[in-house]
C-alpha positions in Angstrom: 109.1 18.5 60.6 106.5 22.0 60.3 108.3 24.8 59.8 105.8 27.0 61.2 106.7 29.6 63.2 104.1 29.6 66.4 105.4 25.7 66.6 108.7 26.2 66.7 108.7 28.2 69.3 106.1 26.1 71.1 109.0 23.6 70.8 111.6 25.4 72.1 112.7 25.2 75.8 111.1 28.1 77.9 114.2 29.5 79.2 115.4 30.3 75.4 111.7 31.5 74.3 112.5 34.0 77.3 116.4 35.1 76.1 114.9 36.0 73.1 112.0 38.2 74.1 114.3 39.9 76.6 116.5 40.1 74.0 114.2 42.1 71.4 111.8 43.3 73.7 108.8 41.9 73.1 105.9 42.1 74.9 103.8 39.6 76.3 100.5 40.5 77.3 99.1 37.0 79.5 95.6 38.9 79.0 95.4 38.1 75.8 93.8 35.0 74.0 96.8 34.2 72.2 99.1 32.4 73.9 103.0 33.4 74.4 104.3 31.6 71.3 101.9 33.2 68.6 102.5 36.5 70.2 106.4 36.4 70.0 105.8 35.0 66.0 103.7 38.4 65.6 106.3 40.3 67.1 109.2 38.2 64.7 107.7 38.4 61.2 107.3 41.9 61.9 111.3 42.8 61.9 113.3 44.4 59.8 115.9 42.6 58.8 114.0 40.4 56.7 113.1 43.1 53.8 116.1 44.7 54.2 119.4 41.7 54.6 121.6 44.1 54.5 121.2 44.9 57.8 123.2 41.3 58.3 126.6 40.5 58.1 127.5 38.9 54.4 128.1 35.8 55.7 124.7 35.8 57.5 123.1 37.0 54.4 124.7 33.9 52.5 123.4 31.4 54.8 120.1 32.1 54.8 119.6 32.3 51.5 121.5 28.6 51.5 118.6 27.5 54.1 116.0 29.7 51.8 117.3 27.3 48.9 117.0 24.3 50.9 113.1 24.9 51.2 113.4 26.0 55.3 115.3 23.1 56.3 119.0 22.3 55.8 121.6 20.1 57.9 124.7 20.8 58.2 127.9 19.2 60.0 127.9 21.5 63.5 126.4 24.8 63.9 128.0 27.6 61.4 129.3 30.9 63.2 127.1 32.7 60.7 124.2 31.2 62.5 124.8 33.8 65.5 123.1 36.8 64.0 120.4 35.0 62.9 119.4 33.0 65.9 120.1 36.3 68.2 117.2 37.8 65.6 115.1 34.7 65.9 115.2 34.4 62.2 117.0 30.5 61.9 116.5 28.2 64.5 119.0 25.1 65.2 117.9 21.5 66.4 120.2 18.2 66.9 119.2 15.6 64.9 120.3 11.7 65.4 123.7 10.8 64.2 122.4 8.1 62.0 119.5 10.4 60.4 119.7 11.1 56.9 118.1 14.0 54.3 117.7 15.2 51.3 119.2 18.7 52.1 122.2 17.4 53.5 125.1 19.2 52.4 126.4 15.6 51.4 124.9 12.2 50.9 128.1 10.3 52.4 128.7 12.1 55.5 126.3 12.2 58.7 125.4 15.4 59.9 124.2 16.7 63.2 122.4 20.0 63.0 119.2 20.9 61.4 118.9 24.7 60.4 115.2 25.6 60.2 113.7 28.8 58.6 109.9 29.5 59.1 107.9 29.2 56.5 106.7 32.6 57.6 110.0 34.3 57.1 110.6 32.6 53.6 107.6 34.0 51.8 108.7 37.6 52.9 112.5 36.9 51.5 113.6 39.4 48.6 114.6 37.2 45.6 118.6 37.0 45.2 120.8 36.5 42.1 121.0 33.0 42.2 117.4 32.0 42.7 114.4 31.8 40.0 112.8 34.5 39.6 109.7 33.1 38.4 109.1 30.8 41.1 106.8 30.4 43.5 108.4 31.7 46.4 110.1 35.2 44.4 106.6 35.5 43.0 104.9 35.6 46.4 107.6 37.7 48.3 106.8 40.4 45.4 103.0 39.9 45.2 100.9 42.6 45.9 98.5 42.2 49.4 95.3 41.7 47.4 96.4 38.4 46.2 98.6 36.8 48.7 95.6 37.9 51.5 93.6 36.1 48.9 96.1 33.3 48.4 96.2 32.6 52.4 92.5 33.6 52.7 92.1 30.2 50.4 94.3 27.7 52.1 93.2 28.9 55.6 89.4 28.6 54.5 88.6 31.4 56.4 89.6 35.1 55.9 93.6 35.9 56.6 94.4 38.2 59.3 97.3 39.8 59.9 100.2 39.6 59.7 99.8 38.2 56.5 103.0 36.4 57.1 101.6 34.2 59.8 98.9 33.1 57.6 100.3 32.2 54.6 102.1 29.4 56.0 99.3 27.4 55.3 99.5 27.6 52.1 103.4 27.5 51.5 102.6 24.2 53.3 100.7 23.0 49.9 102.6 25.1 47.2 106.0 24.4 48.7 105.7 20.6 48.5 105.7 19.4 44.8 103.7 16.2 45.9 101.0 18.6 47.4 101.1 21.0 44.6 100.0 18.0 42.1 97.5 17.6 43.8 95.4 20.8 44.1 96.5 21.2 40.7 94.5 17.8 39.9 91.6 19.3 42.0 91.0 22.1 39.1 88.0 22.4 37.2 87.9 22.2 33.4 87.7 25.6 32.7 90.5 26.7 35.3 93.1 23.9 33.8 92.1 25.1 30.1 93.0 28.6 31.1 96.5 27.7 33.3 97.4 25.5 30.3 96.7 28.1 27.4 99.3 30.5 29.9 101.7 27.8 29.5 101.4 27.4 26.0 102.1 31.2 25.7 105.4 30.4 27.4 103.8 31.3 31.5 103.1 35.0 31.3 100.2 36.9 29.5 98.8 40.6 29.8 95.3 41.3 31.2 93.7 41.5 27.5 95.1 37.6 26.9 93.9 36.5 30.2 90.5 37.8 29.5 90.0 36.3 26.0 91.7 33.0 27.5 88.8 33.8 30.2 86.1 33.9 27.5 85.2 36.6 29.7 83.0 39.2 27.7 83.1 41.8 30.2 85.7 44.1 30.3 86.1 46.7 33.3 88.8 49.6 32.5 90.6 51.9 34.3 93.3 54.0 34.0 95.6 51.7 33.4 93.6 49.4 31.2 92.0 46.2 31.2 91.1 45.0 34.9 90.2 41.1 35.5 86.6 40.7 37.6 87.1 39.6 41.1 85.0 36.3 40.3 86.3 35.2 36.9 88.6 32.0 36.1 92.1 34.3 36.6 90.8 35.4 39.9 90.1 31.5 41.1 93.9 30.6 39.9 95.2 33.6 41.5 93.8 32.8 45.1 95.4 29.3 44.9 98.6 31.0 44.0 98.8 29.6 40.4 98.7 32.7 38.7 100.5 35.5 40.3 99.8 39.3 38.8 102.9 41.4 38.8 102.6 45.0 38.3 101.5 46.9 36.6 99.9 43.9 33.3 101.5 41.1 33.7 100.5 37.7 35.0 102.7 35.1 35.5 102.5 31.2 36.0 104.9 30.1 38.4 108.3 27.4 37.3 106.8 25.0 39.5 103.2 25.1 37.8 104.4 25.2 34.5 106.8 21.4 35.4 103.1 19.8 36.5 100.9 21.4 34.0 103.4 20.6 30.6 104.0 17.2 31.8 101.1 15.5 29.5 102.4 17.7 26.3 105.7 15.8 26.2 104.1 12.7 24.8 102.6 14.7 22.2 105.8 16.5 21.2 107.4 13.1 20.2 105.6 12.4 17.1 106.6 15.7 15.4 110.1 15.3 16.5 110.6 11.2 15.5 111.3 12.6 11.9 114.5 14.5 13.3 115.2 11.9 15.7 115.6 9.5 13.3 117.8 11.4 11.1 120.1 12.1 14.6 120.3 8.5 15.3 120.3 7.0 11.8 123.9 8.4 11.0 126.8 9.5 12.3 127.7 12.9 12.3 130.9 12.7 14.3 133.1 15.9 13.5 136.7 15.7 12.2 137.6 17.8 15.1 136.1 18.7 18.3 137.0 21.2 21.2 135.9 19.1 24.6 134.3 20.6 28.0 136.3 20.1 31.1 134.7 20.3 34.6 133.9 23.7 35.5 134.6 23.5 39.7 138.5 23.6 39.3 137.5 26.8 37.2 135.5 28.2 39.8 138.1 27.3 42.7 140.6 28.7 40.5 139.1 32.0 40.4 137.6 32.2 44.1 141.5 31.9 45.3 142.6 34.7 43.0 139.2 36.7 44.4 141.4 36.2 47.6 144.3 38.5 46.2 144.9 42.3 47.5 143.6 44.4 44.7 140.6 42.4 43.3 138.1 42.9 45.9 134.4 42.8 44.4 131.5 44.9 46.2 129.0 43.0 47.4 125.3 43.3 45.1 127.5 45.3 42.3 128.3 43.3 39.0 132.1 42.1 38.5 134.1 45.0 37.0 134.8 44.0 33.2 139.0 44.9 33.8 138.6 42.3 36.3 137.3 39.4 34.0 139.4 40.1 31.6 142.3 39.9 34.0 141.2 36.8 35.1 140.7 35.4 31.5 144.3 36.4 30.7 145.5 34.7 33.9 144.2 31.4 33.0 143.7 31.3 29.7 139.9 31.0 29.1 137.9 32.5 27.1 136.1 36.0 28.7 132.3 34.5 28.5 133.8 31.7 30.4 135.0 33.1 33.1 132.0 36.1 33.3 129.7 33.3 33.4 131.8 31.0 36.2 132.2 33.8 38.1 129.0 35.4 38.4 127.3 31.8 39.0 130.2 31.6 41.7 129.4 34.9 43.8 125.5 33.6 43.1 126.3 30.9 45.6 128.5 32.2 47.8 132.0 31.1 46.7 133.3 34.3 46.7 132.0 35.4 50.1 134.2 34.9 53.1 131.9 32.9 54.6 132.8 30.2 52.3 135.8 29.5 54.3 133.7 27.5 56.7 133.5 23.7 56.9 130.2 23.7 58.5 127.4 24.9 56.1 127.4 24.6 51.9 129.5 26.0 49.9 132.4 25.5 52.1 131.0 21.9 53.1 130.9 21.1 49.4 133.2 18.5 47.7 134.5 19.4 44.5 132.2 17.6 42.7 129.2 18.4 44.2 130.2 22.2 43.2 129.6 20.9 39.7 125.9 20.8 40.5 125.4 23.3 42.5 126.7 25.5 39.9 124.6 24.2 36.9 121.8 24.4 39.2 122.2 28.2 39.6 122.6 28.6 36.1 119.5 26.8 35.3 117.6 28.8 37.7 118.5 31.9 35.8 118.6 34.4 38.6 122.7 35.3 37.8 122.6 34.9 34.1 120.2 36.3 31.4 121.9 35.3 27.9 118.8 37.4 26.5 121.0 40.4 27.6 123.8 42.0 25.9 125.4 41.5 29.4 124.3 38.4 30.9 125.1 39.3 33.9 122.3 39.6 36.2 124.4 42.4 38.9 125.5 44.4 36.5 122.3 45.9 36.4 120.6 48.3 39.3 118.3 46.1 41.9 114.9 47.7 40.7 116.2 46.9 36.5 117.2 43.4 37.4 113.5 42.5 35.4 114.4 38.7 34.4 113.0 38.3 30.4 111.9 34.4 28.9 115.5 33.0 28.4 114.4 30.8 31.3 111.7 29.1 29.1 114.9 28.9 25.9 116.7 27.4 28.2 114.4 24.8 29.5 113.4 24.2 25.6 117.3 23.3 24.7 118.0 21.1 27.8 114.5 19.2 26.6 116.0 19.1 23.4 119.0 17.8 24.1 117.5 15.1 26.7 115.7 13.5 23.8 118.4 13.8 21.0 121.5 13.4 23.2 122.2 9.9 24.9 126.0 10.3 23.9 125.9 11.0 20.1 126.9 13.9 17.4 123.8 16.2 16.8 124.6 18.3 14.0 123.9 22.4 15.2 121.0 21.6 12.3 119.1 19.4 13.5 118.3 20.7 16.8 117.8 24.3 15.8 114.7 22.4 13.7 114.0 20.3 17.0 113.4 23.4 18.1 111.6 25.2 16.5 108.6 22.8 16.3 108.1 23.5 20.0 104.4 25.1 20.2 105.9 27.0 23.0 108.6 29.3 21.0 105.5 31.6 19.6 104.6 32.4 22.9 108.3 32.9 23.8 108.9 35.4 20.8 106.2 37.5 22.3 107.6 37.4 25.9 111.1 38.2 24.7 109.7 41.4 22.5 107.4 42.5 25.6 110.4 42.4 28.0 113.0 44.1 25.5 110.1 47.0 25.6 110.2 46.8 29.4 113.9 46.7 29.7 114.4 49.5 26.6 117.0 46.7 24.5 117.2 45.6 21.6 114.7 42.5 20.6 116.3 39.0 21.4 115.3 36.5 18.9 114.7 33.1 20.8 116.6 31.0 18.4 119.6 33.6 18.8 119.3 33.3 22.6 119.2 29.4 22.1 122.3 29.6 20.0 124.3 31.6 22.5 123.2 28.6 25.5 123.9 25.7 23.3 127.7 27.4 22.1 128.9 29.3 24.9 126.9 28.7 28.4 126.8 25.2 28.2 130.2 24.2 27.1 131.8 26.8 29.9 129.4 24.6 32.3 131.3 21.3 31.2 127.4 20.1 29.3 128.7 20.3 25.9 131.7 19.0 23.6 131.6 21.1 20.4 132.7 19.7 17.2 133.7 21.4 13.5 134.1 20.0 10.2 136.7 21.4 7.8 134.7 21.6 4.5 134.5 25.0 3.5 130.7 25.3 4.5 129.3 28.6 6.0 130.3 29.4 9.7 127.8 27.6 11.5 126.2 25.3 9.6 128.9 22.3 10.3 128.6 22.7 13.7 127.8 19.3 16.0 127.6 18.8 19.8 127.2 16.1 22.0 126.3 15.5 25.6 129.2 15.0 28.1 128.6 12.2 30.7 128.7 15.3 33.2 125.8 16.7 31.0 123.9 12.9 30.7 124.0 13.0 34.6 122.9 16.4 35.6 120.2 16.3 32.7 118.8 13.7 34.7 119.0 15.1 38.2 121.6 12.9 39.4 124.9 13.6 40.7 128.0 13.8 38.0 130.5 11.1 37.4 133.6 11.6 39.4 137.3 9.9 39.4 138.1 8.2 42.9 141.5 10.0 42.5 142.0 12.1 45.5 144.0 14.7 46.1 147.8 14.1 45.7 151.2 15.7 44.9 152.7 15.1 41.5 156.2 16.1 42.9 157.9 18.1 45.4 155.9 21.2 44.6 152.7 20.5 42.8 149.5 19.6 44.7 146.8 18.3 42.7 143.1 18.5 43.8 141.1 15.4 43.6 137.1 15.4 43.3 137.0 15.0 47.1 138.5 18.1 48.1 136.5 20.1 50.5 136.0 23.7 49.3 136.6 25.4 52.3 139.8 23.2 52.9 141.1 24.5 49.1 140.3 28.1 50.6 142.0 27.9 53.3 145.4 27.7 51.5 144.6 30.9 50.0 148.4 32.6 51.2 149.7 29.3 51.5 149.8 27.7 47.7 149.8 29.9 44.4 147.1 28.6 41.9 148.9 26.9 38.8 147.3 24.7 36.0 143.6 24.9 35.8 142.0 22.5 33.3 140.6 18.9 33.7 141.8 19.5 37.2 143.6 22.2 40.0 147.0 22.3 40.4 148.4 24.4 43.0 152.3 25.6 43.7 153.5 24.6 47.4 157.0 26.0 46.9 159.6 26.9 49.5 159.2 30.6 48.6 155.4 30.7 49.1 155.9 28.7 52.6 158.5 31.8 53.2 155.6 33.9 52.0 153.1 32.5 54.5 155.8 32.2 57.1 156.3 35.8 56.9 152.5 37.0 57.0 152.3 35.4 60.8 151.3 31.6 59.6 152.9 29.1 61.8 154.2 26.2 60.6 152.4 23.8 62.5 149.4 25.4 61.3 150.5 25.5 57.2 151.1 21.9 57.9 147.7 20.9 59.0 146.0 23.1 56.3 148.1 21.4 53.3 147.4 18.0 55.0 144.1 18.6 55.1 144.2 18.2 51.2 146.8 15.3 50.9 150.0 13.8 52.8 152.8 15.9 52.1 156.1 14.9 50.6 159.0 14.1 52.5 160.7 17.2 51.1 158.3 19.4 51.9 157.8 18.0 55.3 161.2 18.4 55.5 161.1 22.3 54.7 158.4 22.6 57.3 160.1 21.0 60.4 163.2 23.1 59.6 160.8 26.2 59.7 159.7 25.7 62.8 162.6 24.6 64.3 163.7 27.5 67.0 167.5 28.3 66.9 167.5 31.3 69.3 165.5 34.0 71.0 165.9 37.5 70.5 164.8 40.9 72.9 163.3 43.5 71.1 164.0 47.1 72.7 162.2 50.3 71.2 165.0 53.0 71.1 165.2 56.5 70.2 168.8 55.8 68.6 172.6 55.2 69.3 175.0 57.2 70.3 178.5 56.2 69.9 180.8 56.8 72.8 184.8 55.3 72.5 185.8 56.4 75.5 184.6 53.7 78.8 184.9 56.1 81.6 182.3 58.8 79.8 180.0 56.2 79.0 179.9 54.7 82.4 179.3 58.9 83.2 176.3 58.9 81.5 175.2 55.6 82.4 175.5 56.2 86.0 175.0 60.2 86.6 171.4 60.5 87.9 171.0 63.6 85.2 171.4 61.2 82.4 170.6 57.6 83.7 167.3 57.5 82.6 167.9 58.4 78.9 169.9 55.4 78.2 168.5 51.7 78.4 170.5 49.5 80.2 172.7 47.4 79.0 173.5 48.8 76.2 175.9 46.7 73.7 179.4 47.8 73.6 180.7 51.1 72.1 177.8 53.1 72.9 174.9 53.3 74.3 171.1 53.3 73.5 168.9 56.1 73.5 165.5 55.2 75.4 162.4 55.6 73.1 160.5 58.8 73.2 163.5 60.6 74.0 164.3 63.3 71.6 167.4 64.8 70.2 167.6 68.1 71.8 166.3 67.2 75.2 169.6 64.5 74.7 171.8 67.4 73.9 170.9 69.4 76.6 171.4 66.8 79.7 174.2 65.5 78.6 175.5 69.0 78.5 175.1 69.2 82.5 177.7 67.0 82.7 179.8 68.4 80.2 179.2 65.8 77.2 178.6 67.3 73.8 176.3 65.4 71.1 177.6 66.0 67.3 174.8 64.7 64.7 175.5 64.9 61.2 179.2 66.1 62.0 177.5 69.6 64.1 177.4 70.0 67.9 173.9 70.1 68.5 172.8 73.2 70.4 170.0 73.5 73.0 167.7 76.2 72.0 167.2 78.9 74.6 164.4 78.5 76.8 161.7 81.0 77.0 161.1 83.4 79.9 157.5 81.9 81.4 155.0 84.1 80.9 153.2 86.0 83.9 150.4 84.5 85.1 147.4 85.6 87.1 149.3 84.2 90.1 151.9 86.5 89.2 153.3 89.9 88.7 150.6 92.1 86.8 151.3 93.0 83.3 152.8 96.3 82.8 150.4 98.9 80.4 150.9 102.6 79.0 147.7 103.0 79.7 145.9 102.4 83.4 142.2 102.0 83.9 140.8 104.4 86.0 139.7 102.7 89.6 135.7 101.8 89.7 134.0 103.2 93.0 131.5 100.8 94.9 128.4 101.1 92.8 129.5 102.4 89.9 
């Protein structure tokens, strides 16, 4: 399926094409040589709302950047309400698929979906890069890129010069660089000297400075400005930059996108093996179980856990604004987890949306998400980098201002570990030892030194040392992501050196790109009050018990408290009961008891009449209440019927205009044990209508033309 722009809308039906030029008032010129389609794209990619989302409604925001993740296409269940704003703009476009069609962007492999959500490849090179994507790959580093090079870059893959909008024409070329098969191969059409060059970046860890790329050039010339050292417009650098290869970013940096790097390091991990065998054999020659061992736990019950209590009055977060500090430590306290922990679950959690209201729906990820696909969803975020820098003294990527948010190597540290612990893992002890010399006969942690000091100059910190930054990954990240058991011995050694860890299955699984083990245990309740979530729980189903269920025991599992006092809670916030029924069945059959509870909630034992009253006023004798009840003075300051012993005072009716008609008929009104008195009323004012006002001093009379 293309995702080009002028096609889709070639594809649509005529009468919609038409809503939605009337509806953003374009303008179609039938003498021009373009034809309607490619004149309403110009008019598209030329919006707004695409450099600046927040012109969009959160949960609009959220599901394009699922789609943008997706690579342009995603199905989903049925359409998602977010999808309004979008479509309305022209920015997504929605087409039925067959019931029996399956893909690889489905929200779940088990379940048949129904709608395909399409985003033009046009609109997803222009994208701003968002906390929970990579920012080093190649779509961040084209929506950054300055026009020289991606006119260059679309100039290359159009084989002509690019016109604009530039949009428009690099489609052709995210049709190569977006499709890893593609990419492979232009990257296997390279020259000698181009490869030599884009593998010595590699080497360096995928970013070098002008003066590198010129002596990794061979290139003898050197033409200077003011800024320094500029590349020629015909060299090696220049021939990977037009294919999009090499990306510069200002003002000397030039960066080799994730995807590159995967194809172009692909032949070095043969040679890798024979200066690691001498540590792998140690690994695997003994065992180096630990005496005792803290194990990882699944982090999505974690992440639930903490999206519920994101639910409560008083914790509300601010969209694009880091998680206040008081809050994670709350949270921590709450549950009982360590404060890195919960930082890290909850920043990768607001990275994809968990914490956004739009999560609540069933139609598009994450509230189409099982519980176990969470898992991976969440390490996948992590991995990317775009939410979590463990380079930084806080890792937290939106803690920082939007034009600071400058991500540093860690990325390449922590693609180094997870390689690491590929090739020593496969479910054994490794002593903290032996990988830390694993890795550090990796020819690529030189080049990852000098990244990590360039950046800490960018970013004005301190200098991260990459085995420091590999330490804090391997003994807190991964362990909060359920990757890592970590196991101590008890001899007296220095802090540190006894330390072993070992690959969960979880870990073996995702390492590999598959999906995680899971328990076919579903959802169920352990008693009369405890609901336990199973590993096919939808998220937004858990969410929408938010009011409904407290959050109790998080660990290998959720447990959440259906008591009768929450039920009273909901009952009393407006919830029906028919409708708290459905939403807890939705999880897992209920108990008789609480069933029970529920039908007796709903049951209806009487009706009452509500009356808005201004008050009561007592009145013992009969005869004087049916006087003011009936006197056509007083009749209509009373409502009628009024209960015995009094009668009620009509709303809006206050206490002196009471007092002073019920006086008329000669009834007194004593409030707080004093006759009330009317206040005297005013003589009106004369008007102009009226008698003049009376002055000591007259006006002499004006003759005619004076």
């Amino acid at each position: 399926m293309t995702t080009r722009l002028a096609d889709i809308l070639d594809a649509l039906p005529q009468a919609e094409v038409q809503s939605l030029v009337s509806r953003l008032g374009i303008r179609i010129d039938l003498a021009k040589r373009l034809d309607p389609p490619q004149q309403v794209a110009r008019a598209l990619v030329a919006l707004p709302d695409l450099r600046d989302p927040s012109r969009l409604p959160n949960a609009s925001v959220e599901l394009l950047h699922r789609v943008a993740e997706a690579r342009g296409v995603l199905v989903v269940d049925a359409v998602p309400p977010a999808l309004q704003p979008l479509a309305e703009r022209g920015l997504i476009f929605a087409r039925a698929v067959p019931s029996g069609a399956s893909s690889a962007t489905s929200t779940s492999g088990s379940r048949r979906h129904r709608v395909e959500l399409l985003l033009p490849a046009a609109y997803l090179v222009q994208l701003r890069a968002w906390e929970g994507e990579d920012p080093r790959g190649i779509r961040a580093l084209l929506a950054q890129a300055p026009f020289e090079t991606i006119s260059a870059i679309a100039g290359h893959y159009l084989g002509r010069p690019a016109t604009p909008p530039i949009a428009l024409s690099l489609e052709a070329a995210w049709d190569v660089l977006g499709d890893p098969a593609k990419l492979e191969e232009e990257i296997a059409k390279l020259s000698p000297a181009e490869r030599r060059v884009l593998e010595g970046v590699e080497q360096l860890g995928g970013e070098v400075d002008t003066e590198e790329l010129l002596e990794l050039e061979r290139e003898p010339l050197r033409l200077r400005t003011a800024s320094g050292a500029t590349p020629s417009r015909r060299g090696v650098g220049f021939s990977l930059e037009r294919r999009g290869f090499l990306v510069p970013v200002h003002p000397n940096r030039h960066i080799v996108p994730t995807e590159v790097c995967e194809i172009i390091g692909a032949d070095r991990k043969a040679e890798r093996e024979a200066r690691r065998e001498q540590v792998k054999s140690f690994v695997h020659g003994g065992d180096h179980a630990p005496r005792r061992a803290r194990f990882s736990h699944d982090p999505s019950p974690l992440c639930m856990a903490l999206a519920l209590a994101s639910r409560e009055p008083g914790t509300e977060v601010r969209p694009n604004i880091g998680t206040p500090k008081s809050l994670v430590a709350k949270l921590a306290t709450r549950f009982g987890k360590d404060p890195y922990q919960v930082a890290l679950l909850v920043a990768l959690s607001r990275a994809v949306g968990l914490w956004d209201a739009s999560a609540n729906s069933a139609i598009a990820p994450p509230g189409a998400l099982d519980l176990h696909e969470l898992t991976k969803v969440i390490f996948t975020t992590w991995r990317r980098g775009g939410a979590w820098d463990e380079a930084r003294t806080e890792p937290e990527a939106l803690r920082l201002p939007p034009e600071q948010r400058d991500s540093s190597a860690s990325g390449v540290v922590r693609e180094l570990v997870l390689e690491a612990l590929r090739d020593l893992g496969e479910g054994r002890w490794v002593p903290w030892k032996s990988l830390e010399g694993y890795l550090s006969t990796d020819h690529r942690l030189a080049g990852v030194e000098r990244l990590l000091r360039r950046w800490a100059e960018r970013a004005s910190v301190d200098v991260p040392v990459p085995m420091e930054v590999a330490r804090r990954i391997v003994l807190e990240s991964l362990p909060a992501l359920g990757i890592l058991d970590l196991g101590e011995e008890d001899d007296g050694s220095e802090e540190g050196t006894s330390l072993a860890l070992r690959l969960t299955p979880r870990g073996r699984a995702l390492l590999a790109a598959k999906d995680p083990p899971r328990a076919e245990e579903g959802s169920h309740f352990l008693d009369t009050h405890v609901l336990r979530l199973g590993t096919s729980a939808r998220v937004s189903a858990v969410l929408a018990v938010h009011g409904v269920a407290d959050v109790g025991r998080v660990a290998e599992s959720l447990d959440l408290v259906v008591a009768p006092q929450t039920l009273a809670r909901a009952l009393s916030a407006g919830y029906e009961a028919e409708q708290l029924r459905q939403r807890l069945e939705a999880l897992a059959p209920l108990p008789e008891t609480l069933s029970r509870t529920l039908a007796q909630a709903s049951v209806v034992v009487g009706r009452a009449t509500f009356v808005a009253t201004g008050g009561f006023l007592w009145v013992d004798d009969a005869n004087v209440r049916e006087l003011l009840r009936t006197r056509r003075s007083t009749a209509d300051l009373f409502c009628d019927p009024s209960p015995p012993g009094g009668l009620l005072v009509a709303s809006g009716v206050d206490l002196e205009r009471l007092s002073r008609r019920c006086r008329t008929v000669g009834v007194e009104i004593v409030a707080e044990g004093q006759v009330v008195r009317a206040r005297t009323i005013p003589t009106p004012t004369a008007t102009v209508s009226g008698a003049r006002r009376k002055s000591s001093t007259r006006l002499p009379k004006m003759k005619t033309g004076e």
